[in-house]
N, C-alpha and C positions, 0 to 999 in steps of 0.2 A: 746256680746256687739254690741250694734245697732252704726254704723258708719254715722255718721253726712254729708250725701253726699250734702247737701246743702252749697254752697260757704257763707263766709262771706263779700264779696262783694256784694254792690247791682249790680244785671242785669240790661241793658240799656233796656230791653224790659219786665220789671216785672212788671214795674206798665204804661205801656205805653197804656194803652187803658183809663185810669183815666187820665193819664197828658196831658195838653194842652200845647200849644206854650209856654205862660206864664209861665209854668216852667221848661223847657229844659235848662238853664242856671246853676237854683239851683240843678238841677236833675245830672249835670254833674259834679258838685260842685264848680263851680266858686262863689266865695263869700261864700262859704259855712267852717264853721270851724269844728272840727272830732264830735263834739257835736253839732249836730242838733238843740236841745231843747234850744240854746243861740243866736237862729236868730228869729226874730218876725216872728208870724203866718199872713198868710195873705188871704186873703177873697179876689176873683174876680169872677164879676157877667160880666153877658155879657149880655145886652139888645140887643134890633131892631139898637140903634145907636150909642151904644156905648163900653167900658168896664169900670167896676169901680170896682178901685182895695181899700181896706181898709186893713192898716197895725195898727196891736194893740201891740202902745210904749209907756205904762203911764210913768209919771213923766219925759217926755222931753218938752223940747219948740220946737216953730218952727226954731228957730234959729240956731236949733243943726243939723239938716237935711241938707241935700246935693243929689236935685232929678238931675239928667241928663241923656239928651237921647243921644246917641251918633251911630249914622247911626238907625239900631233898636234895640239897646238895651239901656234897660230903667234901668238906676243902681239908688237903695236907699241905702243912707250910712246916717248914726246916730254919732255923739261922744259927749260924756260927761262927763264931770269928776265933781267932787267935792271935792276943794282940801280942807285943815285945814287952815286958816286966816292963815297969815306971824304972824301973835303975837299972840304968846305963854305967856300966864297970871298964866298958872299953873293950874286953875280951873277945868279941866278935864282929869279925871285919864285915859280915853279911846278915841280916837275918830281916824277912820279909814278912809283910803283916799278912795274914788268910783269911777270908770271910768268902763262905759261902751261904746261899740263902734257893730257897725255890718253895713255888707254890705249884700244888694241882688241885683242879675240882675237877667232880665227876657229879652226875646226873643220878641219884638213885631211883629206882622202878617205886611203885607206891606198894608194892607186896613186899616190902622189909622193914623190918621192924628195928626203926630208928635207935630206941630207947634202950636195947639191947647188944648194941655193935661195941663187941672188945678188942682195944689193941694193947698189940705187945712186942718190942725191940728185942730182938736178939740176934747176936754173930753177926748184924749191920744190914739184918732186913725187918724192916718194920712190918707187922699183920695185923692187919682188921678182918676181925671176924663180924660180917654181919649177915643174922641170921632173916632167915623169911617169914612171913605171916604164917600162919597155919595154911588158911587157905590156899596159900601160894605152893605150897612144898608139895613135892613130886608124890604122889601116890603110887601105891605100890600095882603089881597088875593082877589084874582081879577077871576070873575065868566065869563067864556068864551061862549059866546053863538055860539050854533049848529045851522046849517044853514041846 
């Protein structure tokens, strides 16, 4: 019988050459519940100025959201529920109460500029734009001439 020597823990260094800053939070499991697949997926792109992160939460509003930075780290929490009206008519033999809820934090790098990061809900992907220091942003390429 072949013996399963692989841990069932994740490694803090198994997928560390794929993760960025940005997920050293979830990767440690802060915000994280034992089922993974109940936290929204999230997409981040890094340009020359900035990062933009896109979280995919249909059927919320913006109202349900809760984004906050706190030194650098950047937490998103969601809750929602949908309870049954207070009156009860009798008309429906089933109707089930929904709440959904989830948190993420993420790690931000010190070259972004906190005080600056906009979000905004639409068609049930939420985006934060958060831009970078000056310093931080990609310069352009510059052709040095030989003397």
């Amino acid at each position: 019988m072949k013996r399963n020597t692989r841990s069932s823990y994740p490694s803090f260094f198994e997928d560390f050459p794929a993760k960025g800053l940005f997920d050293w939070l979830d990767t440690a499991g802060i915000g994280r519940t034992s089922d993974s697949t109940t936290l929204p997926r999230v997409n981040i792109v890094e340009t020359g100025a900035d990062y933009k992160v896109e979280m995919a939460v249909p059927g919320m509003h913006k109202d349900d959201f809760m984004v906050q930075l706190d030194n650098n780290t950047l937490t998103i929490q969601a809750e929602k529920s949908n309870d049954p009206e207070s009156e009860v008519d009798g008309s429906y033999t089933r109707r089930e109460f929904s709440y959904s809820a989830f948190r993420r934090s993420f790690y931000l790098p010190d070259t972004v500029e906190g005080d600056k990061i906009e979000a905004r809900y639409l068609d049930g992907i939420l985006t934060l734009v958060i831009p970078k220091r000056e310093e931080a942003k990609q310069k352009p390429v510059r052709t040095i001439q030989i003397s």
